[in-house]
Backbone as a chain_set.jsonl record, in Angstrom:
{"seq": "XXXXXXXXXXXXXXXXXXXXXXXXXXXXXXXXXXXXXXXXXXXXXXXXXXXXXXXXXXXXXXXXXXXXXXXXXXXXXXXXXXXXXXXXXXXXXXXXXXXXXXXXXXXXXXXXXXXXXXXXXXXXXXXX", "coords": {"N": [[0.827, -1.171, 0.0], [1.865, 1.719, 0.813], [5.217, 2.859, -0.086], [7.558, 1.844, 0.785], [11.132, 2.377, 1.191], [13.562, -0.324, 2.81], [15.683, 1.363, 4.22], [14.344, 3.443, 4.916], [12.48, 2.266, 6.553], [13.856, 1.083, 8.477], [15.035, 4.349, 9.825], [12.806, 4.855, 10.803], [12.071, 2.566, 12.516], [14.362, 2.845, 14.202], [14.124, 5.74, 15.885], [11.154, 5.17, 16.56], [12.159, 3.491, 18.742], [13.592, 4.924, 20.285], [11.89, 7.151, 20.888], [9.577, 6.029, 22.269], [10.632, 3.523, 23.99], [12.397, 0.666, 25.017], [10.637, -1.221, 26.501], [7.39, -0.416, 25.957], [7.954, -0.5, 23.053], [7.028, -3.174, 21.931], [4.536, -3.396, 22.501], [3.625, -1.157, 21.365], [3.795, -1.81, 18.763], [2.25, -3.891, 17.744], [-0.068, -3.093, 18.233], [0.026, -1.072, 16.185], [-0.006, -2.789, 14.465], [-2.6, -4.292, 14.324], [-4.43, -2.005, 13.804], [-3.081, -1.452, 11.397], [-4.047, -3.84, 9.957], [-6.942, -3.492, 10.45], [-7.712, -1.648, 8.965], [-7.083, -2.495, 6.319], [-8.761, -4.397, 5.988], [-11.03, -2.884, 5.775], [-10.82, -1.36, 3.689], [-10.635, -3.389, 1.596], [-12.861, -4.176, 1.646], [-14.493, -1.979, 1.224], [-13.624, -1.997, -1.506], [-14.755, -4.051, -2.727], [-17.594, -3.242, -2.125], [-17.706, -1.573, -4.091], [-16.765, -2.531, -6.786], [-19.275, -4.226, -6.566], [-21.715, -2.852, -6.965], [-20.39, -1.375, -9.058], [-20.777, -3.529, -11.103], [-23.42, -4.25, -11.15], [-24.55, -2.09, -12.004], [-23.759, -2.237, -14.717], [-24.649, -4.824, -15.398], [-27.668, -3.905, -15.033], [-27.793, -2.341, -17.109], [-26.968, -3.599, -19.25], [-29.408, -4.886, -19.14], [-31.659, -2.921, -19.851], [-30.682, -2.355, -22.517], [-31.108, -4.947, -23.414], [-33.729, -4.967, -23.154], [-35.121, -3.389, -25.106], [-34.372, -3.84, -27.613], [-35.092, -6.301, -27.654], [-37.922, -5.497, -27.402], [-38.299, -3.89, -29.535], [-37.536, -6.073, -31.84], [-39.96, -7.524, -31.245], [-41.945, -5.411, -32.129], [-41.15, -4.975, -35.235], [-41.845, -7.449, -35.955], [-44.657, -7.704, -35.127], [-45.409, -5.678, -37.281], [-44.405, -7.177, -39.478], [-46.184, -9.092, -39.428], [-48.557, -7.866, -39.396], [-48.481, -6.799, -41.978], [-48.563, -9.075, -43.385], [-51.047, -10.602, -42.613], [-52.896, -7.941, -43.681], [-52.258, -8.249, -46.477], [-52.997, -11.244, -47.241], [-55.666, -10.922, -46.68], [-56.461, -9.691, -48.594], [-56.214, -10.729, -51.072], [-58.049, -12.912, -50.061], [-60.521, -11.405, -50.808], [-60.289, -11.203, -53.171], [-60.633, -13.558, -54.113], [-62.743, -14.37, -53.236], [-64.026, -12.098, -54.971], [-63.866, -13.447, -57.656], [-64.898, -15.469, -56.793], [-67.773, -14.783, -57.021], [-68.543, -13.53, -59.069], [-68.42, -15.766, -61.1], [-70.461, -17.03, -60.435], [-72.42, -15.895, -60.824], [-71.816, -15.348, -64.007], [-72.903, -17.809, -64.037], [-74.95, -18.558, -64.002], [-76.516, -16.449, -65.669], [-76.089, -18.25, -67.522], [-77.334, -20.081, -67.485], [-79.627, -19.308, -67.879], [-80.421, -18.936, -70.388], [-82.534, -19.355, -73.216], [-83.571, -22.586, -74.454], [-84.465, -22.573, -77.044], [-82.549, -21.019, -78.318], [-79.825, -21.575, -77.958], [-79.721, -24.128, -79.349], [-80.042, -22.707, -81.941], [-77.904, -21.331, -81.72], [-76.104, -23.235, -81.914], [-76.12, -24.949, -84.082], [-75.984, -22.499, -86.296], [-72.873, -22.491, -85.74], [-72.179, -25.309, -86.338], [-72.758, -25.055, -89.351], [-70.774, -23.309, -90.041], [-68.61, -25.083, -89.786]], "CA": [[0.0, 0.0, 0.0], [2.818, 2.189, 0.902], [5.905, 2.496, -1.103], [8.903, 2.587, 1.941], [12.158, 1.03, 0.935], [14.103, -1.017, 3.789], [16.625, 1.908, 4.827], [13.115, 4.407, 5.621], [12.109, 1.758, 7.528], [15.436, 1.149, 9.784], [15.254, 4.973, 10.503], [11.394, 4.577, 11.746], [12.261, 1.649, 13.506], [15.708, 3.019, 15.378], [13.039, 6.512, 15.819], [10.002, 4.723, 17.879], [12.832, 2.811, 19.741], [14.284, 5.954, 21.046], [10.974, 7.902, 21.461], [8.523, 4.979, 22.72], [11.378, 3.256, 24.295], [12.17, -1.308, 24.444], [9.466, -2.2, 27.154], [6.615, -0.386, 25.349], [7.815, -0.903, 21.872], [6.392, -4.311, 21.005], [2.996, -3.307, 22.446], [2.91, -0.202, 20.558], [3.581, -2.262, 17.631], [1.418, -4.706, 18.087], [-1.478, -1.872, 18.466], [-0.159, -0.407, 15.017], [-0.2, -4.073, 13.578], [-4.038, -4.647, 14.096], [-5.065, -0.835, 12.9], [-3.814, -1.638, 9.954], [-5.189, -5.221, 9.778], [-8.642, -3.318, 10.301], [-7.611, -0.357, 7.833], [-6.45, -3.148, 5.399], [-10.227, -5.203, 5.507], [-12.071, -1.723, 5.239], [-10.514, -0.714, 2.556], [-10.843, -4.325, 0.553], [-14.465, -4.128, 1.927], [-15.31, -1.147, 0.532], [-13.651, -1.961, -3.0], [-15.798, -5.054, -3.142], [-19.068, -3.347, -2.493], [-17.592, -0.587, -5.127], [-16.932, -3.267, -8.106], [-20.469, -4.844, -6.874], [-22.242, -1.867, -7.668], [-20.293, -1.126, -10.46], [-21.398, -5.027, -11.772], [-24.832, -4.08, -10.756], [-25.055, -1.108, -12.941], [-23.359, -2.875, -15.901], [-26.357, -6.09, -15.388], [-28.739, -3.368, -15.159], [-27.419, -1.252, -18.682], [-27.35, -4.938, -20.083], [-30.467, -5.111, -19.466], [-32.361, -2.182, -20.429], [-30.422, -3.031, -23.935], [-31.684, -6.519, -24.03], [-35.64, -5.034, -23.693], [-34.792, -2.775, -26.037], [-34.421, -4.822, -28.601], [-36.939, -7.129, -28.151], [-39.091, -4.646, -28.333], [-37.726, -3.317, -31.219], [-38.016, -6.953, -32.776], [-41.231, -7.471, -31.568], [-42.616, -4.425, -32.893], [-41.168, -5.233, -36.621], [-42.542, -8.943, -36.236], [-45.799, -7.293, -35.554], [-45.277, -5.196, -38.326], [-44.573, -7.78, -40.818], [-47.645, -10.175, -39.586], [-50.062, -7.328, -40.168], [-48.709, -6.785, -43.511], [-49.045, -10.532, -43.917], [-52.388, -10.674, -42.792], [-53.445, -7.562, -45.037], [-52.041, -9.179, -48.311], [-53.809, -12.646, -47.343], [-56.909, -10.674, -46.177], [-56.393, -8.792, -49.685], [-56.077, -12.147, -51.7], [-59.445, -13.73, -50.181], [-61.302, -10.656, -51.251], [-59.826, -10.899, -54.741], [-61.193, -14.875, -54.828], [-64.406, -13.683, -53.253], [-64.994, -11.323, -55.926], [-64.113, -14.257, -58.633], [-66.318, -16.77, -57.2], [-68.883, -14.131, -57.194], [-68.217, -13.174, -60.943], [-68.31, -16.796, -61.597], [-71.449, -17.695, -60.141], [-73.621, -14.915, -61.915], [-71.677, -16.17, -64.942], [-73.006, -19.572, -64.704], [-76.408, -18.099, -63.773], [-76.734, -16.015, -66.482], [-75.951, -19.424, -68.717], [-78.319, -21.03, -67.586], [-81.372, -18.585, -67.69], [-80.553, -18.376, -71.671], [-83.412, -20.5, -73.488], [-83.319, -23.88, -74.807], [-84.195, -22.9, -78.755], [-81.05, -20.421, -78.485], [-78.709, -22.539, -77.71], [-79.651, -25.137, -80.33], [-80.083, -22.08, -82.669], [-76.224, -20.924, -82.354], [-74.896, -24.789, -82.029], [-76.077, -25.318, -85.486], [-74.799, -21.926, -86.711], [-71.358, -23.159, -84.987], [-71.938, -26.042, -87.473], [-72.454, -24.534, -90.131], [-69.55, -22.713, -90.159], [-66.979, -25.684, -89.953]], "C": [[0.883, 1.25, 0.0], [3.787, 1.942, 0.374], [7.424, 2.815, -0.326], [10.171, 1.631, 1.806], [12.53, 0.991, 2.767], [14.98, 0.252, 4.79], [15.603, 3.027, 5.538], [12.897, 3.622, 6.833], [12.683, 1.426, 9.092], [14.895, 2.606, 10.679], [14.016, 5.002, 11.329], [11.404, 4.302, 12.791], [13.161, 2.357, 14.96], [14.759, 4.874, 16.322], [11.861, 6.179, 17.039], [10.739, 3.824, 18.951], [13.255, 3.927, 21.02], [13.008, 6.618, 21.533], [9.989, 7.044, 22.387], [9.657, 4.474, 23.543], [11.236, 1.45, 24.693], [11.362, -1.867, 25.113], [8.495, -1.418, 26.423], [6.644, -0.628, 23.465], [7.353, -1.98, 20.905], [4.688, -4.422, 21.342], [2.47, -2.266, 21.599], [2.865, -0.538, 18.984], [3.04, -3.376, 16.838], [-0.102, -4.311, 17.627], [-1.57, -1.597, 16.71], [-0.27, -1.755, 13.549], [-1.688, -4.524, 12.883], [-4.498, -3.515, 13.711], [-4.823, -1.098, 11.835], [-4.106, -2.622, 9.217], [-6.419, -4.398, 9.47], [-8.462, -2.546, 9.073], [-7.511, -1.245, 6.162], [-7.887, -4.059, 4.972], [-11.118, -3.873, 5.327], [-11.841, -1.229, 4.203], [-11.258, -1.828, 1.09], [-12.867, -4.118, 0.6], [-15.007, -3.25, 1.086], [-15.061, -1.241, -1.135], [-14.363, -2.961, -3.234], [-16.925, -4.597, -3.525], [-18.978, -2.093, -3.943], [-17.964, -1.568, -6.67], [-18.536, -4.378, -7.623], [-21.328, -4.041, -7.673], [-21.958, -1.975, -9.517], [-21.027, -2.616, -11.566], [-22.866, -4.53, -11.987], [-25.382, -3.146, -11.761], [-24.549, -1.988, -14.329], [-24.365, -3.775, -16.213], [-27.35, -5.024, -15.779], [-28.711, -2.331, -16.746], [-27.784, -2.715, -19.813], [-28.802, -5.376, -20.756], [-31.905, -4.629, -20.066], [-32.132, -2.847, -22.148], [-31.051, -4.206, -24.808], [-33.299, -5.898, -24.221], [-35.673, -4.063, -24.636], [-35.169, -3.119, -27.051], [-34.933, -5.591, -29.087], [-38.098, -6.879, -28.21], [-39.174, -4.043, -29.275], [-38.32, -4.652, -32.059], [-39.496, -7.36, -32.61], [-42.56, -6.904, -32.377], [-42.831, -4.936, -34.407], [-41.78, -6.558, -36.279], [-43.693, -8.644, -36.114], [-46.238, -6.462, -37.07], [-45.783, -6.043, -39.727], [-46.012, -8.615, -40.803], [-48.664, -9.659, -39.859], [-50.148, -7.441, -41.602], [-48.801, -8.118, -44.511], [-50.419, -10.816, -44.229], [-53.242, -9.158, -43.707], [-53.633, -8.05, -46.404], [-52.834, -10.421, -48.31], [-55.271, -12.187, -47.27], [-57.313, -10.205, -47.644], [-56.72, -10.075, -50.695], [-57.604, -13.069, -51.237], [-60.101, -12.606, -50.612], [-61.405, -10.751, -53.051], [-60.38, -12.666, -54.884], [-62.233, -14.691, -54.225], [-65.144, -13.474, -54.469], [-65.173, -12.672, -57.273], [-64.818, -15.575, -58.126], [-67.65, -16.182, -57.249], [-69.233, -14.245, -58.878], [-68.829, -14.943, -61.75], [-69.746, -17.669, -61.32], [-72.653, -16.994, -60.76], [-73.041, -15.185, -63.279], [-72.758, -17.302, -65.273], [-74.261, -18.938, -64.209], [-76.98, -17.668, -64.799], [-76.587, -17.303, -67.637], [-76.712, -19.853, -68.868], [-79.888, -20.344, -67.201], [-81.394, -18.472, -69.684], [-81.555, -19.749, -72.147], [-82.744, -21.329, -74.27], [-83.042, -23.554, -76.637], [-83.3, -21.749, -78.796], [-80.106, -20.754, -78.907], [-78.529, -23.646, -78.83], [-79.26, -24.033, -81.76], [-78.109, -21.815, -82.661], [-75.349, -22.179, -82.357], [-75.226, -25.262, -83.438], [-75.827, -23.813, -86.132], [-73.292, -22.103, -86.896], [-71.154, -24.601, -86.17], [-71.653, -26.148, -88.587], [-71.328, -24.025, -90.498], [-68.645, -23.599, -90.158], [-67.038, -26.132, -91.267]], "O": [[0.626, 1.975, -0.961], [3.824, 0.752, 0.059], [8.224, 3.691, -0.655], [10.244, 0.463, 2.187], [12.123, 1.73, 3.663], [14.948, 0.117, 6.013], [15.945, 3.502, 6.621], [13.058, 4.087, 7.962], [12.234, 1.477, 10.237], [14.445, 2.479, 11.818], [14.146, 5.171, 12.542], [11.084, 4.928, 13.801], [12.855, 2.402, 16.152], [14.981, 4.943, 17.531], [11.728, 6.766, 18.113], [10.115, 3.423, 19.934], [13.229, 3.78, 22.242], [12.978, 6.689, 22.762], [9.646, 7.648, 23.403], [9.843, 5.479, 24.229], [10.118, 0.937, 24.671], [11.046, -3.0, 24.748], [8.771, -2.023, 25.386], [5.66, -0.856, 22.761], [7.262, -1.929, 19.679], [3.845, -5.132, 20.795], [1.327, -2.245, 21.142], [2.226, 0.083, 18.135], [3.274, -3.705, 15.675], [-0.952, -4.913, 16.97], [-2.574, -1.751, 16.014], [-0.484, -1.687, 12.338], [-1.984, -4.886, 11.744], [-5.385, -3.82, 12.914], [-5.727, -1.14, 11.0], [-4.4, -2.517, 8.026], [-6.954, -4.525, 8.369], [-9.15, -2.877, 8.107], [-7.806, -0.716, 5.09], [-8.088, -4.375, 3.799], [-12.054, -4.029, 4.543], [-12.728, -0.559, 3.672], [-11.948, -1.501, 0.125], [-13.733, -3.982, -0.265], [-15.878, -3.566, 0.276], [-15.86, -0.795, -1.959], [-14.837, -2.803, -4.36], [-17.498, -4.926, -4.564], [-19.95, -1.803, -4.642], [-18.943, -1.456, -7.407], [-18.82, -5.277, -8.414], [-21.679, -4.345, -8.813], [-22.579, -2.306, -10.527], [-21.662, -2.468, -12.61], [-23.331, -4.481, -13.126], [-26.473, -3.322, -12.305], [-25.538, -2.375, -14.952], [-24.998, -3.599, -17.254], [-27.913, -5.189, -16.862], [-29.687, -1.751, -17.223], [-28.55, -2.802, -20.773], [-29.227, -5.814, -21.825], [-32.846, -5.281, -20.519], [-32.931, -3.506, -22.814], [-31.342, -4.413, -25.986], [-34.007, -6.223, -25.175], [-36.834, -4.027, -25.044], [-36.264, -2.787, -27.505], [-35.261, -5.83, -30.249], [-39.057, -7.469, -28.707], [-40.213, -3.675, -29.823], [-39.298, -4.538, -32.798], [-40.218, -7.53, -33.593], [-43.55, -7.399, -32.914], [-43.914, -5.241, -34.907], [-42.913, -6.298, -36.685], [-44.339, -9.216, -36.992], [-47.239, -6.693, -37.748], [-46.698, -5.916, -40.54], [-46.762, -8.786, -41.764], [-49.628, -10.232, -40.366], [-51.062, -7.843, -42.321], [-48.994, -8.245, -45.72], [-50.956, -11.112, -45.296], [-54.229, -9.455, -44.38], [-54.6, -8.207, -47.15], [-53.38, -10.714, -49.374], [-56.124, -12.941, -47.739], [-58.505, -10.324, -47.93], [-57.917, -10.127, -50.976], [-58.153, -13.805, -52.057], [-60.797, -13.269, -51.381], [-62.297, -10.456, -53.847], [-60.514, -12.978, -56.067], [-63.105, -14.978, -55.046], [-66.134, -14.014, -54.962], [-66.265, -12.9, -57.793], [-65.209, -16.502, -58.834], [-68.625, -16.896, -57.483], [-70.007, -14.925, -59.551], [-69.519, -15.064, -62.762], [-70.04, -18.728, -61.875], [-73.688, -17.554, -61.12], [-74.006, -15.308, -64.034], [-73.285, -17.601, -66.345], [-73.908, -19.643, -63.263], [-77.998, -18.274, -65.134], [-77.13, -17.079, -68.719], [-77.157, -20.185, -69.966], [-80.847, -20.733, -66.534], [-82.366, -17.944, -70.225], [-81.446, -20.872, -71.654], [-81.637, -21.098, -74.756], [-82.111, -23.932, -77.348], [-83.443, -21.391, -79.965], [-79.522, -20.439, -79.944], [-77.416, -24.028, -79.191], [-78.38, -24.371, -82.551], [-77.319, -22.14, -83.547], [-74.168, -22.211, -82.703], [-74.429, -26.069, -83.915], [-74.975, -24.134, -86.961], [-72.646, -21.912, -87.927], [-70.079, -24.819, -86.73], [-70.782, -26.862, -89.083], [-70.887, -24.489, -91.549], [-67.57, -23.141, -90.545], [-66.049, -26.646, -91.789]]}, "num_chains": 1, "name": "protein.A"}
């Protein structure tokens, strides 16, 4: 965490020997052992719940993206199935109208009289 070469550390050391002096010096360093034990798990602690978060927001950006999209594709897949079902809806109207057409056809055929019909099938003879 600190960046103290070996010869900093000597003068530290030879420093709290002289000021603290050799019966309190291994309790006072003892004391400064476990502060920064604790200083050393609060710190990791707090970068954990930092990169959770940060995870947390990244899942949650993910995920807007993902409904995004599938509402995007949903949309066009609605899209195309209307314009499916128009064109098919469009297409029975258009054989509607020709079995309509086709049935007043054959209606009209058969309201024409009998000596007609014989009358232009021997014309039709004639002619070959």
């Amino acid at each position: 965490m600190f960046d103290f070469a070996f010869s900093e550390l000597a003068i530290i050391g030879v420093l709290a020997l002289i000021i603290i002096g050799p019966k309190r010096l291994p309790v006072v360093a003892r004391m400064a052992g476990k502060m920064l034990s604790q200083v050393n798990r609060y710190v990791s602690s707090v970068r954990r719940e930092v990169e959770k978060e940060i995870e947390l927001s990244e899942i949650s950006e993910l995920k807007k993206e993902f409904t995004e999209k599938t509402n995007s594709m949903t949309n066009e897949i609605n899209k195309e199935l209307s314009s499916v079902e128009n064109s098919m809806q469009n297409q029975i109207n258009q054989v509607t109208k020709v079995k309509k057409s086709i049935k007043k056809t054959s209606l009209k055929k058969s309201k024409v009289p009998v000596k007609k019909t014989k009358t232009i099938k021997s014309k039709i003879a004639q002619t070959k």
